[in-house]
N, CA, C and O atoms as CSV, one atom per row, in Angstrom:
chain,resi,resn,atom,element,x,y,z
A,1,UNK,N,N,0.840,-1.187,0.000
A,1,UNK,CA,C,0.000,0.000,0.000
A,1,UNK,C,C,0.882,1.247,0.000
A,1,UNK,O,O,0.559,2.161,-0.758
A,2,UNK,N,N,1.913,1.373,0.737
A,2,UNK,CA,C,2.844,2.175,1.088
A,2,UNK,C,C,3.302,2.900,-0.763
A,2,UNK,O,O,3.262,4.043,-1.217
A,3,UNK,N,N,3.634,1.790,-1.267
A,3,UNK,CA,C,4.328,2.011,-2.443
A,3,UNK,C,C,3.401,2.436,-3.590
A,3,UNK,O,O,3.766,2.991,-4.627
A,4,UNK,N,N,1.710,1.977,-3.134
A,4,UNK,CA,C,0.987,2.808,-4.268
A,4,UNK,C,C,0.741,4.325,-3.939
A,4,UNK,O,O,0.283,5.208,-4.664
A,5,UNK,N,N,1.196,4.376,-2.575
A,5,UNK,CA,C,0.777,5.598,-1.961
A,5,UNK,C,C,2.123,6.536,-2.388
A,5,UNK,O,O,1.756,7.693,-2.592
A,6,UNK,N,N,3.032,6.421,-2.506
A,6,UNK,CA,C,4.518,7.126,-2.161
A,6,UNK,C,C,5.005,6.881,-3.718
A,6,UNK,O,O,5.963,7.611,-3.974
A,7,UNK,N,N,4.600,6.041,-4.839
A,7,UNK,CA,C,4.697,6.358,-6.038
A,7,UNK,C,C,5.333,7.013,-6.792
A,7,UNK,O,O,4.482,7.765,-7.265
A,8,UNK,N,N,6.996,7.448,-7.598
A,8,UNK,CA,C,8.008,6.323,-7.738
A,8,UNK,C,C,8.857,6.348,-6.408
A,8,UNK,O,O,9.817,5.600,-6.221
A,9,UNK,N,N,8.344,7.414,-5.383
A,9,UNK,CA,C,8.997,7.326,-3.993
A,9,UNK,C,C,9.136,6.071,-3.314
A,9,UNK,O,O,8.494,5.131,-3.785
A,10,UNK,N,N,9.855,5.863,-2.287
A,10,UNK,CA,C,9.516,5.182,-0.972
A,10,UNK,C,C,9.299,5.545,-0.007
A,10,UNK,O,O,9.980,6.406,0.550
A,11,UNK,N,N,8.059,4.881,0.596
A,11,UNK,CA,C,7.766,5.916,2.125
A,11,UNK,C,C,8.477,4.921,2.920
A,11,UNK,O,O,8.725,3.724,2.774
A,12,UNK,N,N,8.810,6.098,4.109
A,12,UNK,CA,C,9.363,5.269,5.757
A,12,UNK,C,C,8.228,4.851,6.374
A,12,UNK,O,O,7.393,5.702,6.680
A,13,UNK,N,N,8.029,3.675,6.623
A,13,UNK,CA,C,6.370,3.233,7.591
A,13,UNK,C,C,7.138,2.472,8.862
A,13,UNK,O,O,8.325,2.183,8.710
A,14,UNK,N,N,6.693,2.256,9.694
A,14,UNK,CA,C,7.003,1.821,11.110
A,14,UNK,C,C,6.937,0.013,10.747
A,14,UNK,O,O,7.468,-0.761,11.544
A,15,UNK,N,N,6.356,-0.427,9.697
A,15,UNK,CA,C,5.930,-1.744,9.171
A,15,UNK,C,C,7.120,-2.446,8.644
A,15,UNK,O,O,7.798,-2.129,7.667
A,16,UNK,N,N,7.295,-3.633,9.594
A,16,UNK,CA,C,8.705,-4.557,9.338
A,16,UNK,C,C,8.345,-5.238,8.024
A,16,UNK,O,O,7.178,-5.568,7.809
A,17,UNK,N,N,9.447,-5.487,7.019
A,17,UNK,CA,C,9.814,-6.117,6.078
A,17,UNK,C,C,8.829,-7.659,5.972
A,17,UNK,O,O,9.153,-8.442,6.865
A,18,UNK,N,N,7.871,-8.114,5.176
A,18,UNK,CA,C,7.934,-9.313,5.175
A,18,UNK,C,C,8.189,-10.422,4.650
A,18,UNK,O,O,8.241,-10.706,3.453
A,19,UNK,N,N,8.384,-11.190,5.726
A,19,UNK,CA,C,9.816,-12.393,5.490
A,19,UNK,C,C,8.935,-13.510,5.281
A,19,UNK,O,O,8.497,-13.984,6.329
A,20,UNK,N,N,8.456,-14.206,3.941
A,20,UNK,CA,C,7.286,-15.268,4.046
A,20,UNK,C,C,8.107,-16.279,4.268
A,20,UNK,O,O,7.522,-17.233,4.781
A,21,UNK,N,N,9.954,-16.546,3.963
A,21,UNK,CA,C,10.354,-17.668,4.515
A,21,UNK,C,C,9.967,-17.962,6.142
A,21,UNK,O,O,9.569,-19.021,6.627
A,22,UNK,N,N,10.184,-16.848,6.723
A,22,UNK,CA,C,10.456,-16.587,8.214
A,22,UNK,C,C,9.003,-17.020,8.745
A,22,UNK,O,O,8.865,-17.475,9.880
A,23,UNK,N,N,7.962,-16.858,7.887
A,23,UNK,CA,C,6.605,-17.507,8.212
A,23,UNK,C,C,5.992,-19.322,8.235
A,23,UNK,O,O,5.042,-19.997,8.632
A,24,UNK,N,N,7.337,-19.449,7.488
A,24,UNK,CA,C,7.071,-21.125,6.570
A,24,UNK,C,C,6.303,-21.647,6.023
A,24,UNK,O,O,6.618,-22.656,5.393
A,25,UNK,N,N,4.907,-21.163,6.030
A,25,UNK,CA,C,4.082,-21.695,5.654
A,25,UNK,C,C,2.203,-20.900,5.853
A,25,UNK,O,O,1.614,-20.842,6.933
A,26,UNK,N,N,1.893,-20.626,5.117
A,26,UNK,CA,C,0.401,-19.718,5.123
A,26,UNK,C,C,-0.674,-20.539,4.354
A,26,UNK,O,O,-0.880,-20.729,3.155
A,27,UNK,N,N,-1.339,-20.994,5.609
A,27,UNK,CA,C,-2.636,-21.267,4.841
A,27,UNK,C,C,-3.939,-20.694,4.975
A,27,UNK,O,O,-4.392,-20.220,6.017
A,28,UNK,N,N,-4.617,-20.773,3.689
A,28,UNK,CA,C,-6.034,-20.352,3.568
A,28,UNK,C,C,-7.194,-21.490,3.381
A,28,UNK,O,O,-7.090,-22.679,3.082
A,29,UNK,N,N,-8.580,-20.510,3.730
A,29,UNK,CA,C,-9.414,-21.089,3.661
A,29,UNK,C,C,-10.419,-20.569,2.788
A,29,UNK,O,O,-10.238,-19.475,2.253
A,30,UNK,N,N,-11.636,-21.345,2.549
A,30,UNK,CA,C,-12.296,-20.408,1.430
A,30,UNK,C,C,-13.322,-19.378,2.436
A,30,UNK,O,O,-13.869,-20.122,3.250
A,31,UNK,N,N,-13.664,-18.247,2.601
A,31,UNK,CA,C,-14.141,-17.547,3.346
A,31,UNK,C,C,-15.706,-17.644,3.309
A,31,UNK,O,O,-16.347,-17.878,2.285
A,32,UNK,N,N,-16.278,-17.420,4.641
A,32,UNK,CA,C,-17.321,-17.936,4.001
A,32,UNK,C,C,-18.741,-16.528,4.623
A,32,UNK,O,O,-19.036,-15.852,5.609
A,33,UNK,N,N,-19.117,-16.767,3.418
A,33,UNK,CA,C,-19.884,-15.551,2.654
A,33,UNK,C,C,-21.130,-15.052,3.698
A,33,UNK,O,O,-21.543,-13.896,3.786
A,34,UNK,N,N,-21.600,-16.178,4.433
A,34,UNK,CA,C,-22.559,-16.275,5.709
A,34,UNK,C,C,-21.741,-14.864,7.021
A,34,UNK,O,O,-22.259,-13.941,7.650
A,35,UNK,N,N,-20.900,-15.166,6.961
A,35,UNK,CA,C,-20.222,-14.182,8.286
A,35,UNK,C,C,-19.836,-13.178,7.809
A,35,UNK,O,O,-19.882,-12.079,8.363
A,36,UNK,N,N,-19.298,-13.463,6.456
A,36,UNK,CA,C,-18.934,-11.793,5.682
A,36,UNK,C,C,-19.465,-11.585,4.280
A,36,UNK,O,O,-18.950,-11.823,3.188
A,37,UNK,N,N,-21.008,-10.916,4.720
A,37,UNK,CA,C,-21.653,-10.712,3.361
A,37,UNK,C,C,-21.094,-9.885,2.459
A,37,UNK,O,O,-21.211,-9.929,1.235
A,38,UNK,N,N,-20.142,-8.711,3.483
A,38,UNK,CA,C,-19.608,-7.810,1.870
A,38,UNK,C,C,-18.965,-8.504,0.751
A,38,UNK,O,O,-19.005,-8.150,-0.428
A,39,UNK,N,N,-18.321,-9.610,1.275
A,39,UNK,CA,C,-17.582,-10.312,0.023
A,39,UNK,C,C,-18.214,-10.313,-0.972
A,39,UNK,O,O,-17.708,-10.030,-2.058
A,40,UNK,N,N,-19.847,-10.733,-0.772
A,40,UNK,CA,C,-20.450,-11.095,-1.870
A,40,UNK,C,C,-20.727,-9.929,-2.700
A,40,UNK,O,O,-20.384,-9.831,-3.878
A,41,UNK,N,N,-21.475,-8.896,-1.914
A,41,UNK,CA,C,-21.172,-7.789,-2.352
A,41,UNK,C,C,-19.867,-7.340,-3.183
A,41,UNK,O,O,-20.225,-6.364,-3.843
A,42,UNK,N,N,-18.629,-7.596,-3.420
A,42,UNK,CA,C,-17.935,-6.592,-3.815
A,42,UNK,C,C,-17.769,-8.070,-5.172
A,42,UNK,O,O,-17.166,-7.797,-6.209
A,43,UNK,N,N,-18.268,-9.307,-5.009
A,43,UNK,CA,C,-17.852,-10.278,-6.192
A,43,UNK,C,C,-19.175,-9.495,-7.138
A,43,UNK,O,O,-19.096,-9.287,-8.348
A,44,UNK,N,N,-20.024,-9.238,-6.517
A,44,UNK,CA,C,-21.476,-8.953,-7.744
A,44,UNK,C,C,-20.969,-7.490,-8.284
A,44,UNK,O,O,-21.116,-7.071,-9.432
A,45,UNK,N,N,-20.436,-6.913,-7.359
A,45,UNK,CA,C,-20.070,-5.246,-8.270
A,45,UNK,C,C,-19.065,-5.825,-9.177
A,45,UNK,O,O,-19.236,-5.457,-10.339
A,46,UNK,N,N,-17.929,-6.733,-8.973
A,46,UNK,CA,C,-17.079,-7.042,-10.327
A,46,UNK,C,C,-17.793,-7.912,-11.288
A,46,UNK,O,O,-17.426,-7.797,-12.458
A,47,UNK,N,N,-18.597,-8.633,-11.074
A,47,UNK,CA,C,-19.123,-9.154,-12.032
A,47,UNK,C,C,-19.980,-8.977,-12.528
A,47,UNK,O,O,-20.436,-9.869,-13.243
A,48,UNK,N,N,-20.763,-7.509,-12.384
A,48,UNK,CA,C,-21.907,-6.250,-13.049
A,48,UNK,C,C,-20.381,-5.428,-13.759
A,48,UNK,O,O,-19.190,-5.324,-13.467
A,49,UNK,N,N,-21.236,-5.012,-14.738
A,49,UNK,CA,C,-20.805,-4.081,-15.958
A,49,UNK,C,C,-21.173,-2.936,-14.962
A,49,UNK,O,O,-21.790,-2.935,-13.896
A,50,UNK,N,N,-20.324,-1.571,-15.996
A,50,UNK,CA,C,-20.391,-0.547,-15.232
A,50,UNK,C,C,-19.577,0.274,-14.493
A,50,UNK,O,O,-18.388,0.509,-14.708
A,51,UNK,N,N,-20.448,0.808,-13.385
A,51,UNK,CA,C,-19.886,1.917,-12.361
A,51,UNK,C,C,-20.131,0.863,-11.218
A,51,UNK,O,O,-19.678,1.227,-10.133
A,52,UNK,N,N,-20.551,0.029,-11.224
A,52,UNK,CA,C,-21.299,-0.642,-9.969
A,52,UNK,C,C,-19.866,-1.043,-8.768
A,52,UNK,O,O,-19.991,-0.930,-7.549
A,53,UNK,N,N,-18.678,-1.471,-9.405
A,53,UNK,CA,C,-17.558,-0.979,-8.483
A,53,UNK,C,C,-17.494,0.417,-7.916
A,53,UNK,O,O,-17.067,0.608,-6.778
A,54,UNK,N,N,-17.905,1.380,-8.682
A,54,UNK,CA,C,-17.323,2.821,-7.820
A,54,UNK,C,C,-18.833,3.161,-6.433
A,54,UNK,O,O,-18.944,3.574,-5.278
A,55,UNK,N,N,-19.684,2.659,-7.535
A,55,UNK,CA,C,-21.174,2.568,-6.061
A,55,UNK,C,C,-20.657,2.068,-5.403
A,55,UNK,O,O,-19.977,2.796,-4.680
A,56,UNK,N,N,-20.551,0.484,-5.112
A,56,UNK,CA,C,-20.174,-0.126,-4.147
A,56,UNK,C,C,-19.024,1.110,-2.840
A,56,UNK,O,O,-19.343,1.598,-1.755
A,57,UNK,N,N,-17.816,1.199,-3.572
A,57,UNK,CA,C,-17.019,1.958,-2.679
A,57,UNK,C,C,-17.890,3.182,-2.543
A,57,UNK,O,O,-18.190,3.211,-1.350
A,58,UNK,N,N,-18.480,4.262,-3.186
A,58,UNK,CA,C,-19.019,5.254,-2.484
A,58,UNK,C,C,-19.672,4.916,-1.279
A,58,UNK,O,O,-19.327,5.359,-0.184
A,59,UNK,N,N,-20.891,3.904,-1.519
A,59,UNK,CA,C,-21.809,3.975,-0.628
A,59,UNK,C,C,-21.179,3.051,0.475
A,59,UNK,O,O,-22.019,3.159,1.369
A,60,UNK,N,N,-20.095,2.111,1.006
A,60,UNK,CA,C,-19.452,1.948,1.653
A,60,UNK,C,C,-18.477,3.243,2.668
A,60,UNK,O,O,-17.940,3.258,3.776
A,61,UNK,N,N,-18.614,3.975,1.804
A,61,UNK,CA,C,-17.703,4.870,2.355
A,61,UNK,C,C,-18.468,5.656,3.316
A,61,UNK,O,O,-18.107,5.897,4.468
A,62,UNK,N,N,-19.684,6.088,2.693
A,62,UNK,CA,C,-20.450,6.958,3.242
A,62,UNK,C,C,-20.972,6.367,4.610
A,62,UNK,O,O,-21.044,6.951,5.692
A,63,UNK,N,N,-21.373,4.876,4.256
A,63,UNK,CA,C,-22.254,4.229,5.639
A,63,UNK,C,C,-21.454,4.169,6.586
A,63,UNK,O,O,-21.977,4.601,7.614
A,64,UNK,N,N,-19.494,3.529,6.846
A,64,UNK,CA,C,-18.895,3.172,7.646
A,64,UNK,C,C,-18.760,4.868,7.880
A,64,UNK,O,O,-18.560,5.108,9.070
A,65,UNK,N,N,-18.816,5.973,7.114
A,65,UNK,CA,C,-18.533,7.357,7.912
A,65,UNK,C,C,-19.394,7.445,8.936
A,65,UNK,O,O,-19.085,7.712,10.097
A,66,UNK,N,N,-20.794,7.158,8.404
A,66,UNK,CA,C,-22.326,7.135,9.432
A,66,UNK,C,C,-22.238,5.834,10.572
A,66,UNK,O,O,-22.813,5.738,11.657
A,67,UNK,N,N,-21.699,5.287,10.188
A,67,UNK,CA,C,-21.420,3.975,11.614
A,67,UNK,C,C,-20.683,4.879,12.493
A,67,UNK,O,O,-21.151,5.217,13.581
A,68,UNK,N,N,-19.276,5.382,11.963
A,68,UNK,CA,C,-18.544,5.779,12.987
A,68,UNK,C,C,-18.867,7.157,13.746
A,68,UNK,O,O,-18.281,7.491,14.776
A,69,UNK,N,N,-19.759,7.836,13.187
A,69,UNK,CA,C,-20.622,8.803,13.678
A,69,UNK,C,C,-21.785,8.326,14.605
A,69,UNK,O,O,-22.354,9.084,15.390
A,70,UNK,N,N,-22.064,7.115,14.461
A,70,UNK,CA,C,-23.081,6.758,15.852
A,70,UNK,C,C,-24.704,6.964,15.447
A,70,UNK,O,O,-25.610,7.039,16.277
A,71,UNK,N,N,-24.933,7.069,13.395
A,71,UNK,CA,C,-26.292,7.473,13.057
A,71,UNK,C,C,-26.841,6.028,12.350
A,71,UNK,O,O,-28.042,5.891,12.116
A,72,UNK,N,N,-25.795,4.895,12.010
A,72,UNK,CA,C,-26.111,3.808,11.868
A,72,UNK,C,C,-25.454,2.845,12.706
A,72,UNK,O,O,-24.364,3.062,13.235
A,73,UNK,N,N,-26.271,1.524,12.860
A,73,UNK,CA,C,-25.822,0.429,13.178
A,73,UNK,C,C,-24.829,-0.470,12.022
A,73,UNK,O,O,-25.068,-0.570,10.818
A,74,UNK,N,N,-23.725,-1.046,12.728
A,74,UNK,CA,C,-22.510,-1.661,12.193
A,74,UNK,C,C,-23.162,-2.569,11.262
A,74,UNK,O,O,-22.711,-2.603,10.117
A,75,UNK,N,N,-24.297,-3.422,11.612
A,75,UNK,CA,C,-24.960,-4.220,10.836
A,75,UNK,C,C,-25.640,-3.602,9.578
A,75,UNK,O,O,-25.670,-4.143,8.473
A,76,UNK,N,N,-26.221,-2.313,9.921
A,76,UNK,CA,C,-27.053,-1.772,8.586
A,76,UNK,C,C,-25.726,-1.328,7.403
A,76,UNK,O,O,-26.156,-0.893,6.334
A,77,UNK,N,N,-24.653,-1.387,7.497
A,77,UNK,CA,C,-23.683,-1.211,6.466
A,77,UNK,C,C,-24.088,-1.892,5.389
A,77,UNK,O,O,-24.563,-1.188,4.497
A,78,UNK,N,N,-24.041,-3.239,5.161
A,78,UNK,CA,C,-24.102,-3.982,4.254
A,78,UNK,C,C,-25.432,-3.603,3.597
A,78,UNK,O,O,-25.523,-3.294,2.409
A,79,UNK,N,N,-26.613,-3.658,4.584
A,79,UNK,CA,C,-28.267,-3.331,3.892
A,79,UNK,C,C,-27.789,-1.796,2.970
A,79,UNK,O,O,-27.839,-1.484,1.781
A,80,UNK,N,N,-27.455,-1.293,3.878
A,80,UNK,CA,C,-27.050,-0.198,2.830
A,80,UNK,C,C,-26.730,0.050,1.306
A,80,UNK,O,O,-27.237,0.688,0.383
A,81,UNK,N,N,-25.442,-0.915,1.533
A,81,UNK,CA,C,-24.683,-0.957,0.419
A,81,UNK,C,C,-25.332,-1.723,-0.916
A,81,UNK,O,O,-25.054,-1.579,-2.106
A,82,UNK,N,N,-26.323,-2.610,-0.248
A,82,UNK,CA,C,-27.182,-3.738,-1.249
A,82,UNK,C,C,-28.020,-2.537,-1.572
A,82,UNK,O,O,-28.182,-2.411,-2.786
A,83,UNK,N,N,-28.659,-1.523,-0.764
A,83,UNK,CA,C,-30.220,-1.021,-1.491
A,83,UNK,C,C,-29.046,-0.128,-2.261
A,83,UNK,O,O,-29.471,-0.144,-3.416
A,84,UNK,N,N,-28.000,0.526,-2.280
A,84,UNK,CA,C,-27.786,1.640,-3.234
A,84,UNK,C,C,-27.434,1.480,-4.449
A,84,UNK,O,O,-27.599,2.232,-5.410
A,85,UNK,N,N,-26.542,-0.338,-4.328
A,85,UNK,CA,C,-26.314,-1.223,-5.615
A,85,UNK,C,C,-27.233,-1.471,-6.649
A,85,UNK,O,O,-27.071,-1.501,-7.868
A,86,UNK,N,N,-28.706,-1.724,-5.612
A,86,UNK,CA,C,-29.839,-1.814,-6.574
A,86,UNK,C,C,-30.508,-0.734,-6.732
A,86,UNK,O,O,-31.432,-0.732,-7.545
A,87,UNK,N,N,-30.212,0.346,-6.041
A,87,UNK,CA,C,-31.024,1.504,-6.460
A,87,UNK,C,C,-30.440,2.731,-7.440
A,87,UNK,O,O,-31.220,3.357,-8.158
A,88,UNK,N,N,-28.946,3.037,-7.413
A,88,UNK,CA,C,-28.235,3.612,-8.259
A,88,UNK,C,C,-28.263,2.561,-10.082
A,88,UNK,O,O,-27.781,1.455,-10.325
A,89,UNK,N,N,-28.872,3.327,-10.817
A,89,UNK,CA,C,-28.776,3.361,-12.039
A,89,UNK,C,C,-27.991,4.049,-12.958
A,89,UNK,O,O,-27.963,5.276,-13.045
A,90,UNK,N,N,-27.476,3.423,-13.514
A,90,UNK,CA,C,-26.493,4.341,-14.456
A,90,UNK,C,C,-25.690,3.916,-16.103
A,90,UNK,O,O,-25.369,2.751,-16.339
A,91,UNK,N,N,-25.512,4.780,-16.877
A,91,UNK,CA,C,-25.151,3.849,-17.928
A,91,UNK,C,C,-23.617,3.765,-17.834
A,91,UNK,O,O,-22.861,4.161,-16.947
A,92,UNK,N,N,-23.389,3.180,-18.920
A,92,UNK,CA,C,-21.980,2.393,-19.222
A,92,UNK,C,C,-20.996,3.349,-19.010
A,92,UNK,O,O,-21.167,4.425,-19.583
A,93,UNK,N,N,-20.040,3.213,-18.345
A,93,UNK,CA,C,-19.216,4.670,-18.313
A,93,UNK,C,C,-18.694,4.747,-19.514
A,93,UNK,O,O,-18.754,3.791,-20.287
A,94,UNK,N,N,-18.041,6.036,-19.869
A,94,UNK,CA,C,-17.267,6.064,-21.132
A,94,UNK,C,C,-15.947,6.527,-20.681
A,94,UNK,O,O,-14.911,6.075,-21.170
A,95,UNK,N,N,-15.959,7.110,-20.076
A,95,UNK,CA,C,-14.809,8.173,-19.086
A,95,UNK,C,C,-14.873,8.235,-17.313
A,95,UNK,O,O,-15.777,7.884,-16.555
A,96,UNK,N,N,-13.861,8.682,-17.098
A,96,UNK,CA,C,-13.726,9.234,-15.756
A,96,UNK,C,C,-14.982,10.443,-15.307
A,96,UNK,O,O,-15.341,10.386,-14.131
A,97,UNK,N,N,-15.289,10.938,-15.719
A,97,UNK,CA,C,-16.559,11.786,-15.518
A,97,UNK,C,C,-17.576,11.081,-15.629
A,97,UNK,O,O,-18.615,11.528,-15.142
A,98,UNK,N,N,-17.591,10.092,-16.133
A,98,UNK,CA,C,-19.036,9.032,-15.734
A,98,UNK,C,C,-19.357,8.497,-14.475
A,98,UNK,O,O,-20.328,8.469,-13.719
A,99,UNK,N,N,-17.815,7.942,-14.527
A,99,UNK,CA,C,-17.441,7.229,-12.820
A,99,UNK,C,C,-17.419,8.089,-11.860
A,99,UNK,O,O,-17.780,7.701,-10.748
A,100,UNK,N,N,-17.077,9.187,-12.006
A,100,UNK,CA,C,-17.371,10.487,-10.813
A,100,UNK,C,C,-18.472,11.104,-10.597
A,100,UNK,O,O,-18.588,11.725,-9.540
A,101,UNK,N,N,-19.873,11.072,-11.841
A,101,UNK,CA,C,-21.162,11.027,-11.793
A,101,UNK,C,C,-21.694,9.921,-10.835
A,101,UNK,O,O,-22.177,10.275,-9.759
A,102,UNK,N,N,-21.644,8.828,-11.106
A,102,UNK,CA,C,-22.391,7.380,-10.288
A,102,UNK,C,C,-21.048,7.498,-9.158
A,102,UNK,O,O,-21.337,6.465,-8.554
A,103,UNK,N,N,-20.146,7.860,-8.637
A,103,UNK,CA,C,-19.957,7.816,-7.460
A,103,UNK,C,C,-20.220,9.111,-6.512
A,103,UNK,O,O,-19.907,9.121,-5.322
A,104,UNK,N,N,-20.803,10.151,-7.151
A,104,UNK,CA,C,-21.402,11.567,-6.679
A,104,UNK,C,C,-22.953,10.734,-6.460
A,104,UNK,O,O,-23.269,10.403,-5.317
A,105,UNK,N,N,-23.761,10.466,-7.484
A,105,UNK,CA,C,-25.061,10.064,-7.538
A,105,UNK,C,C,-25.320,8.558,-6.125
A,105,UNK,O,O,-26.403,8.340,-5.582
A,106,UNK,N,N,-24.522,8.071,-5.955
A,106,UNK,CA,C,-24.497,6.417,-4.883
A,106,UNK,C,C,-24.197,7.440,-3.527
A,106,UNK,O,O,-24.790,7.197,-2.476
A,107,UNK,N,N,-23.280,8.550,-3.613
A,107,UNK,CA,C,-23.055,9.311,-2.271
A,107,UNK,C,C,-24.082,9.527,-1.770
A,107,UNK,O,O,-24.556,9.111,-0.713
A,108,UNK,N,N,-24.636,10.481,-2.838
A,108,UNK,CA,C,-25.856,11.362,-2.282
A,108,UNK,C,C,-27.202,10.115,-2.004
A,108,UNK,O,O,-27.673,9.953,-0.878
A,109,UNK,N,N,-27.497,9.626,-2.753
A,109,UNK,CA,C,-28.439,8.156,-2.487
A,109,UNK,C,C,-28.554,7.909,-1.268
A,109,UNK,O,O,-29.484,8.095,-0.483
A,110,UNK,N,N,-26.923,7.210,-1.083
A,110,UNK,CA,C,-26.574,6.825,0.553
A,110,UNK,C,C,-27.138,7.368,1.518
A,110,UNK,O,O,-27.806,6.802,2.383
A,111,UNK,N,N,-26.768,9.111,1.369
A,111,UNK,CA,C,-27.035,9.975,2.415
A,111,UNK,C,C,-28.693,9.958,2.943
A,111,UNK,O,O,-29.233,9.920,4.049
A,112,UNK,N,N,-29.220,10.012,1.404
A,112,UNK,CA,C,-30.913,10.017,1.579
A,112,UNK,C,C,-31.407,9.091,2.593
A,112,UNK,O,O,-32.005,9.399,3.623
A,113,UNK,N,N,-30.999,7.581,2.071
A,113,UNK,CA,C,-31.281,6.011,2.496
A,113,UNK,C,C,-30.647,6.086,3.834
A,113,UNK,O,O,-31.079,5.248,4.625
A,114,UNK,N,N,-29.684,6.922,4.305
A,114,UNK,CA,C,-29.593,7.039,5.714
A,114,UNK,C,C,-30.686,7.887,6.847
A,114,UNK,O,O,-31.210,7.568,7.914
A,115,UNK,N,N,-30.704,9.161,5.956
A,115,UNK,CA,C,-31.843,10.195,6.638
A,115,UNK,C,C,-33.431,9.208,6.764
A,115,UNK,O,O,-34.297,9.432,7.610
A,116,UNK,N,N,-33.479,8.453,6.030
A,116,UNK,CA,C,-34.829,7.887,6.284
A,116,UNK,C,C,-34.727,6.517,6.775
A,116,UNK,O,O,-35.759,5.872,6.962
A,117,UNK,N,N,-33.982,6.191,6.922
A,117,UNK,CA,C,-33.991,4.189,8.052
A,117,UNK,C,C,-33.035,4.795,9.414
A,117,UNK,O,O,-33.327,4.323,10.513
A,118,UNK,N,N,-32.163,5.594,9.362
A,118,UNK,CA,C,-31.755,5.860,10.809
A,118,UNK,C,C,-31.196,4.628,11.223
A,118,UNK,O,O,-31.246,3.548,10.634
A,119,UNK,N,N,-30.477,5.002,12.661
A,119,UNK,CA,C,-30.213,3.762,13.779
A,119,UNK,C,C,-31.200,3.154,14.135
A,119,UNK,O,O,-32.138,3.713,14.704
A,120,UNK,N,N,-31.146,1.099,13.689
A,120,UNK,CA,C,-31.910,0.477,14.445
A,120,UNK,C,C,-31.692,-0.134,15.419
A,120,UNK,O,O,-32.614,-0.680,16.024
């Protein structure tokens, strides 16, 4: 992250070097979609045509701002993020000004779909 951030720089981060010998061995599992619904969420925005990736991150962005503000519940994130996926419409981008339209248009959505369901 450091290096997409600091770009052809290098940043100094407090974060030790990692050594995957020094680990020996990493295993995974397949994650499972029941405990972490965003996954599914962010597989259906890549596999929708579109802006539906830049919704997804807007209206993520906006709800965890409103979680950490104390106007939603940690749980209503995800409901969130599903009604703005299905409620933001938009056509095919052509450009960067498309994608900055449907991620202006999923913001403001968000904001609405917050003012009216509130903390449950």
């Amino acid at each position: 992250i450091s290096y997409a951030l600091s770009w052809p720089e290098r940043m100094q981060t407090p974060v030790k070097k990692l050594d995957l010998a020094a680990l020996g061995k990493l295993t995974f599992q397949k994650p499972d979609d029941e405990q972490f619904p965003a996954l599914q969420l962010a597989r259906r925005a890549l596999q929708s045509s579109g802006a539906a990736p830049a919704i997804l991150n807007a209206a993520n962005e906006i709800a965890v701002e409103n979680f950490l503000a104390g106007k939603i519940s940690f749980l209503q994130i995800t409901d969130i993020v599903v009604a703005v996926l299905d409620g933001v419409k938009t056509t095919e981008p052509a450009n960067i000004d498309d994608i900055l339209a449907a991620d202006s248009q999923a913001r403001n959505f968000t904001l609405e779909l917050i003012g009216k369901i509130g903390k449950r």
